[in-house]
C-alpha positions as CSV (number, residue, x, y, z in Angstrom):
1,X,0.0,0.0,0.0
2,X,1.4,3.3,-1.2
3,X,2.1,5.4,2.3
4,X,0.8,8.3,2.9
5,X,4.2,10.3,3.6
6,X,4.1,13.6,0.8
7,X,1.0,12.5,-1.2
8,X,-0.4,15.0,-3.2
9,X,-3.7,15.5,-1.8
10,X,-5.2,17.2,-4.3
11,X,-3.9,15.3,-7.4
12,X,-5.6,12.1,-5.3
13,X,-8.5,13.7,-4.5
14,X,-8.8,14.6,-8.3
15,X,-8.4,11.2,-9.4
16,X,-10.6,9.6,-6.7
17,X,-13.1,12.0,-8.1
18,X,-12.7,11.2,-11.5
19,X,-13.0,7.2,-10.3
20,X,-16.4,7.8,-8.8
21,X,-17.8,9.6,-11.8
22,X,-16.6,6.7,-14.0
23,X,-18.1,4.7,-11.8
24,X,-21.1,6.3,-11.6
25,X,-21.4,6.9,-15.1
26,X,-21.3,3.3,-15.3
27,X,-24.4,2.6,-12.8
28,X,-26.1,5.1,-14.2
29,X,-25.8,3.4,-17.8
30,X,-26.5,-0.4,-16.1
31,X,-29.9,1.4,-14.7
32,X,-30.8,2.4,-18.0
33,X,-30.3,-0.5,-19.8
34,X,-32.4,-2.6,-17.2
35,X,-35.2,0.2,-17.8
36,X,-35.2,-0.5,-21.7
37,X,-33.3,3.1,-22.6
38,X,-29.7,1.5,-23.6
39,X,-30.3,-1.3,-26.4
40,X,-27.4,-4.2,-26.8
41,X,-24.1,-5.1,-24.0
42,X,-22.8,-2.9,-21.5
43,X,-19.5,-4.1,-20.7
44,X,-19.0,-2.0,-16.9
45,X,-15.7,-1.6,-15.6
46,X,-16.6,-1.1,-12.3
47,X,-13.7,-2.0,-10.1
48,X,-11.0,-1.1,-12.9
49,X,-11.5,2.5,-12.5
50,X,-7.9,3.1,-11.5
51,X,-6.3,1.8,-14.7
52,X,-8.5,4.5,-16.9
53,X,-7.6,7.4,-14.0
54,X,-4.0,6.5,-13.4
55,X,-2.9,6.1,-17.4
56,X,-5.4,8.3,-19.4
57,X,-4.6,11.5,-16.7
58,X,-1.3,11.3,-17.8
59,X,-1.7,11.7,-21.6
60,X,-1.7,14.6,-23.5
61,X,-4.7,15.9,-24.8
62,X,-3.0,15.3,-28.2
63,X,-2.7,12.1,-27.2
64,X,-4.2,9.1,-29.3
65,X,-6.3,6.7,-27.2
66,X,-7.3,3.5,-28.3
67,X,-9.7,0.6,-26.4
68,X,-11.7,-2.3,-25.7
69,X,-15.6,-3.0,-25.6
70,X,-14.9,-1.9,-21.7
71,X,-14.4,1.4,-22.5
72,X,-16.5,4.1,-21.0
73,X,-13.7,4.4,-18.4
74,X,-11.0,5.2,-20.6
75,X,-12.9,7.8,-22.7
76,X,-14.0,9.8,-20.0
77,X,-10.8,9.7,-18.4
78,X,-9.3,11.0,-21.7
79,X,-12.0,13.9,-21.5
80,X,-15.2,12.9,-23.2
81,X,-18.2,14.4,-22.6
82,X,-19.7,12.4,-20.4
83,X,-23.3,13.2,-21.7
84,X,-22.1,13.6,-25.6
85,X,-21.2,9.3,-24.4
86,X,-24.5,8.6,-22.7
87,X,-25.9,9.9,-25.7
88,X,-24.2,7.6,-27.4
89,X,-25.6,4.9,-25.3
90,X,-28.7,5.7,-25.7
91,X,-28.5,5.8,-29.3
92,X,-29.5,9.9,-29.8
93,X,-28.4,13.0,-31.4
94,X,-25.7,14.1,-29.9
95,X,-24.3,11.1,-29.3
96,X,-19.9,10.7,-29.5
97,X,-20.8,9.1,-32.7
98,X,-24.2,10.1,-33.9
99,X,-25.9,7.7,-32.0
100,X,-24.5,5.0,-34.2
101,X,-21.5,3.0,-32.6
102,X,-23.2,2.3,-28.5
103,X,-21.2,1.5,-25.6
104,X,-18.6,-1.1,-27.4
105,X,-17.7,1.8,-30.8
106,X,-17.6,4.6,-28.5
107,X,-14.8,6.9,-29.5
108,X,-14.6,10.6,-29.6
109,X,-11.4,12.2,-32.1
110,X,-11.9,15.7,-30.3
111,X,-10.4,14.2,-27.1
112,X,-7.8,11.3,-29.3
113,X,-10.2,8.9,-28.2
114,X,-9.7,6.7,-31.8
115,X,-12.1,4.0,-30.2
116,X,-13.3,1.5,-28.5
117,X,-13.4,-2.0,-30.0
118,X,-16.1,-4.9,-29.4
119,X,-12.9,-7.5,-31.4
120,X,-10.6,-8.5,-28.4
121,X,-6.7,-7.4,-29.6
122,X,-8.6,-5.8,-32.7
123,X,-7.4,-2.4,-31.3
124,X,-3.6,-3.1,-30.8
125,X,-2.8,-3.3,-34.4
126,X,-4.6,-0.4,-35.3
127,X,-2.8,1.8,-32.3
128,X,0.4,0.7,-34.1
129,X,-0.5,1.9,-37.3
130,X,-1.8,5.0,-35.6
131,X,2.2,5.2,-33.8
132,X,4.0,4.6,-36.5
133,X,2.2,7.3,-38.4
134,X,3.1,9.5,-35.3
135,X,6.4,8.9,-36.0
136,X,6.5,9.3,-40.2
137,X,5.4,13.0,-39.1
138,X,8.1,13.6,-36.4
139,X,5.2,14.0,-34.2
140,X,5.8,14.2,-30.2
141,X,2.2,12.7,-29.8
142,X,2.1,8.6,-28.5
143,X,-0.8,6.3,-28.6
144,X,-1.8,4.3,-25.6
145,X,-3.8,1.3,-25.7
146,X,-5.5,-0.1,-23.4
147,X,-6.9,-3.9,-23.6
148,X,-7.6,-7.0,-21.7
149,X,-6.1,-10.4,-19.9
150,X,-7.9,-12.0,-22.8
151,X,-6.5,-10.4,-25.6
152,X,-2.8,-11.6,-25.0
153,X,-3.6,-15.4,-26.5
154,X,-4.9,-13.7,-30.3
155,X,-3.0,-12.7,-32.7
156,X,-3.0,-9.4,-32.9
157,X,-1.2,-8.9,-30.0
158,X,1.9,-10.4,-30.9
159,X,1.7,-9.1,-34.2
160,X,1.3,-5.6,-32.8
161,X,3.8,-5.8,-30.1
162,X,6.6,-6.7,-32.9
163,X,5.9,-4.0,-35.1
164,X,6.0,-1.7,-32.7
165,X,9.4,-3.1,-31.4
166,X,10.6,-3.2,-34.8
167,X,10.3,0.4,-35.2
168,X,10.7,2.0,-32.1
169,X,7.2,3.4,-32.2
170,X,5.7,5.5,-29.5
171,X,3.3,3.3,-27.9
172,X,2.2,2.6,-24.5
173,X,0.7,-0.9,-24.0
174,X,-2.0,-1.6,-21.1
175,X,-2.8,-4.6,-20.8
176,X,-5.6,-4.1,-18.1
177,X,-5.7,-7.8,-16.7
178,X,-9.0,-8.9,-13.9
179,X,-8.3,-12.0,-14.2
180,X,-11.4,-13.0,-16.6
181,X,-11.8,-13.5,-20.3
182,X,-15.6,-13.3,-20.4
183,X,-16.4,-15.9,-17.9
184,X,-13.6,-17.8,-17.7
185,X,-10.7,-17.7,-15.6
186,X,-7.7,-16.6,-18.2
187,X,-5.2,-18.7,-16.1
188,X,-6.2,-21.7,-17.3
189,X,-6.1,-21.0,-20.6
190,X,-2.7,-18.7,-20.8
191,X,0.6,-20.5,-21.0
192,X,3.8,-18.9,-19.8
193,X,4.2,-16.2,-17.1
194,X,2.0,-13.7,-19.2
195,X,1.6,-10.5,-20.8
196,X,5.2,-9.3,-19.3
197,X,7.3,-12.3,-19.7
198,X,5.7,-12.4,-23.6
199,X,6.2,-8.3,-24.4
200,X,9.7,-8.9,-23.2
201,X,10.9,-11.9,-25.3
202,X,10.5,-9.5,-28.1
203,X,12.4,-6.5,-26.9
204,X,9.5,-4.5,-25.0
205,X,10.0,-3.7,-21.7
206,X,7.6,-4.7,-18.9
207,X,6.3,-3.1,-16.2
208,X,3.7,-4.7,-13.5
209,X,1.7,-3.2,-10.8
210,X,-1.3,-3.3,-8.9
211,X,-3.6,-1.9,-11.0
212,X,-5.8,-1.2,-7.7
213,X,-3.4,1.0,-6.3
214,X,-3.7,4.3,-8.1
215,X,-0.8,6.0,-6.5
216,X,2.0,2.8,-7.7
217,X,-0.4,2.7,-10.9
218,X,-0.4,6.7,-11.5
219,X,3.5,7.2,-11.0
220,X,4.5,4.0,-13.4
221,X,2.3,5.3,-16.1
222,X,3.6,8.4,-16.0
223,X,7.7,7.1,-15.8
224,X,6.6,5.2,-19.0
225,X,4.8,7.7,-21.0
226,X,7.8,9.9,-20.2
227,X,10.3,7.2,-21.8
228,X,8.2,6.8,-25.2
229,X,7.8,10.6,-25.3
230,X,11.7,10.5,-25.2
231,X,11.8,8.4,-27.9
232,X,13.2,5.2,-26.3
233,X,9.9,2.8,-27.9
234,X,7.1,0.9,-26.7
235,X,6.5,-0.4,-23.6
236,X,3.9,-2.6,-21.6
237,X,2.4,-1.7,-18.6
238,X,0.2,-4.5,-16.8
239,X,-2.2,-3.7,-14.3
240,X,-3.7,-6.6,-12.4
241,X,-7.4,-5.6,-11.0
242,X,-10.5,-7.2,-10.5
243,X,-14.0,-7.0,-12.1
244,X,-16.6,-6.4,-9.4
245,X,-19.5,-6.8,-11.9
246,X,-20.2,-9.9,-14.5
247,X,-19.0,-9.6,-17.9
248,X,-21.4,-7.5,-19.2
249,X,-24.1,-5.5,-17.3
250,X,-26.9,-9.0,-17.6
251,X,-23.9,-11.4,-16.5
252,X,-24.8,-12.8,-12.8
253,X,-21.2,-14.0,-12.7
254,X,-22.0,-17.5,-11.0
255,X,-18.9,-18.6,-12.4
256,X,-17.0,-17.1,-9.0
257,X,-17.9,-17.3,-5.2
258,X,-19.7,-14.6,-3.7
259,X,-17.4,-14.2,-1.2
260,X,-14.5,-13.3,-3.7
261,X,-16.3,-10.3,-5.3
262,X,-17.3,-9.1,-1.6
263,X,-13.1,-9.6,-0.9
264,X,-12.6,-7.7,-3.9
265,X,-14.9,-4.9,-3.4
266,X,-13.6,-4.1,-0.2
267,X,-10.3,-3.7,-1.4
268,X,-11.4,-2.0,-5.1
269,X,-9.1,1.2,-6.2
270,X,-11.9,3.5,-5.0
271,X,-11.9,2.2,-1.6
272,X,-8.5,2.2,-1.2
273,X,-7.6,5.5,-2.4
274,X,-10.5,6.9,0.3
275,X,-8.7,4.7,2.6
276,X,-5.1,6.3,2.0
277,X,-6.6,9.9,1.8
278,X,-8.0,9.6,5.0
279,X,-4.7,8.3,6.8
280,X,-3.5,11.3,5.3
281,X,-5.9,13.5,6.9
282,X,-8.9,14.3,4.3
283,X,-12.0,14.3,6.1
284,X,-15.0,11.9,5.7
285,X,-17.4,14.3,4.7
286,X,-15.0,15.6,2.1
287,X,-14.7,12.1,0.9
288,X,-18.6,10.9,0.8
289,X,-19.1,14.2,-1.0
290,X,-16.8,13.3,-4.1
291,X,-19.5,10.0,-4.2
292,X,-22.5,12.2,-4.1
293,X,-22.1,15.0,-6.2
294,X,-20.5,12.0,-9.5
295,X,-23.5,9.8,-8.3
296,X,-26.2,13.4,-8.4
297,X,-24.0,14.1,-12.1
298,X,-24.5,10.8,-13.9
299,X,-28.4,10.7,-12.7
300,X,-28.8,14.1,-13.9
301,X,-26.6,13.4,-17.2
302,X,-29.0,9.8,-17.8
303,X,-32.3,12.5,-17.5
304,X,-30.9,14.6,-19.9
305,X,-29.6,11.6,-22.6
306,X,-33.3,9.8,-22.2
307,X,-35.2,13.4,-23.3
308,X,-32.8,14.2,-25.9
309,X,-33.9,13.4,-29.4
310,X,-33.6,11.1,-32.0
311,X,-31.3,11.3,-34.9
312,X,-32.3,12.3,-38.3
313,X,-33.1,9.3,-40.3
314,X,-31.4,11.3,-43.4
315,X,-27.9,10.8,-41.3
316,X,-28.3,7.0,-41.4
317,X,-25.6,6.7,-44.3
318,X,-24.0,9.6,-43.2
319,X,-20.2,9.0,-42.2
320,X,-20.4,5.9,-43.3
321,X,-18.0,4.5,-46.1
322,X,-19.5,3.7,-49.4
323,X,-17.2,4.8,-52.4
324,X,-20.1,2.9,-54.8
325,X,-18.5,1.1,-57.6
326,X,-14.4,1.7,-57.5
327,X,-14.1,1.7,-61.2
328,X,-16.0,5.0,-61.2
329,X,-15.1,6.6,-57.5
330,X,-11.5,5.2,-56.5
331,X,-9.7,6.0,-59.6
């Protein structure tokens, strides 16, 4: 546990704020879907809030961003508007993407948010591409992507991972492991010692904390970033957490004992962040506030979302790609 000796109270308070809005951006979202307002998965990433906090606060605004179908974290934390996304959700103008891509597509290019992805690995190759363009242009931009335990055994990842290696590209990889892919435990279906050990036998250099400890979390993100800004290449960070919830928002999650998730919650990154700010002298009230007033946001946000409007049905094709026939189009 990180101690409490020169923490800087106000960059954690910050953070823990930004944890229980994610969080309760979440909840809110789960609550409209079991009312009939969201249509398809929610994938909540309620328990992994430090991991979006702790890497995406330390990214540029210029930044590129890219993520997995457990996303809602990340964007926010990159500085989406968190009703432009529940919007989004919702399916209505105004939405990050029209209304057209829901919770797994969401992505927002104002913020370098280039998307979320509902593939697993689908994103790594594309964040990559999106580096190694970066670094044709002489840019001082990086890309960070985020993705899951799960993604590690497709191929996407090692192809990725080598590329980037290959040629030094500014990328940050997060491989944001609880443990699960889907319902299954991903230990018993992952040989070797894991993300690390496999980023390293190519050349990439591997970082591991507890991805529920936002202070250790917050500071190794931040080293890293600083090293790919600098030029010196990729590198993995892996964050081990837990997912509190089931897979997605429907998922009971019988596959685990009760008594794990309970273990779990108690320890989660919001918990013990209030925990450490306390020790270090923040008082309770301040601390039940920061729940309130994300919890009263995300309620008033989801009010807002549900009386906005519908898009217009002339935007249906609209952004979407259809050159027709090449031979008359392309060339």
């Amino acid at each position: 546990m990180t101690q409490t000796k020169n923490i800087d109270r106000a960059r954690f308070l910050a953070l823990l704020r930004l944890m229980h809005r994610i969080r309760a951006f979440e909840e809110a979202a789960i609550g409209a879907q079991q009312a009939g307002l969201v249509l398809g998965a929610i994938h909540p990433s309620i328990g992994q809030e430090a991991v979006a906090a702790g890497v995406c606060t330390n990214l540029e605004r210029a930044d590129l961003l890219l993520s997995t179908h457990r996303g809602h974290g990340h964007t926010l934390a990159k500085g989406a508007d968190p009703l432009a996304m529940m919007r989004e959700l919702f399916g209505r103008a105004g939405g990050t993407c029209g209304g057209k891509g829901g919770s797994m597509h969401i992505a927002d290019f104002g913020v370098g948010m280039l998307g979320a992805n509902g593939v697993v690995g689908a994103n790594i190759p594309i964040a990559t591409g999106a580096a190694h363009g970066l670094k044709l242009q002489g840019s001082r931009q990086i890309v960070a992507c985020i993705f899951g335990d799960g993604a590690i055994n497709r191929g996407p990842f090692l192809e990725g991972l080598n590329w980037a290696r290959a040629f030094d590209l500014p990328v940050l990889f997060v491989c944001e492991d609880n443990g699960f892919s889907a319902t299954t435990r991903t230990a018993t279906m992952t040989g070797g010692a894991g993300a690390g050990a496999r980023a390293e036998s190519i050349g990439i250099p591997a970082l591991e904390v507890d991805g529920n400890d936002l202070p250790e979390l917050d500071a190794a993100a931040r080293g890293a970033i600083a090293e790919i800004r600098a030029g010196k290449g990729p590198v993995l960070l892996h964050a081990k957490t837990y997912r509190i919830t089931g897979h997605t928002a429907v998922d009971p999650a019988t596959y685990r004992p009760a008594e794990e998730v309970a273990a779990q919650r108690a320890k989660c990154p919001i918990a013990r962040m209030e925990a450490l700010l306390a020790l270090a002298g923040v008082e309770a009230e301040t601390l039940a506030q920061l729940a309130s007033e994300a919890a009263e946001e995300m309620t008033a946000i989801a009010a807002k979302a549900e009386a906005t409007g519908w898009p217009d049905a002339a935007r249906a094709f609209a952004d979407v790609q259809d050159i027709g026939d090449p031979r008359e189009r392309a060339f």
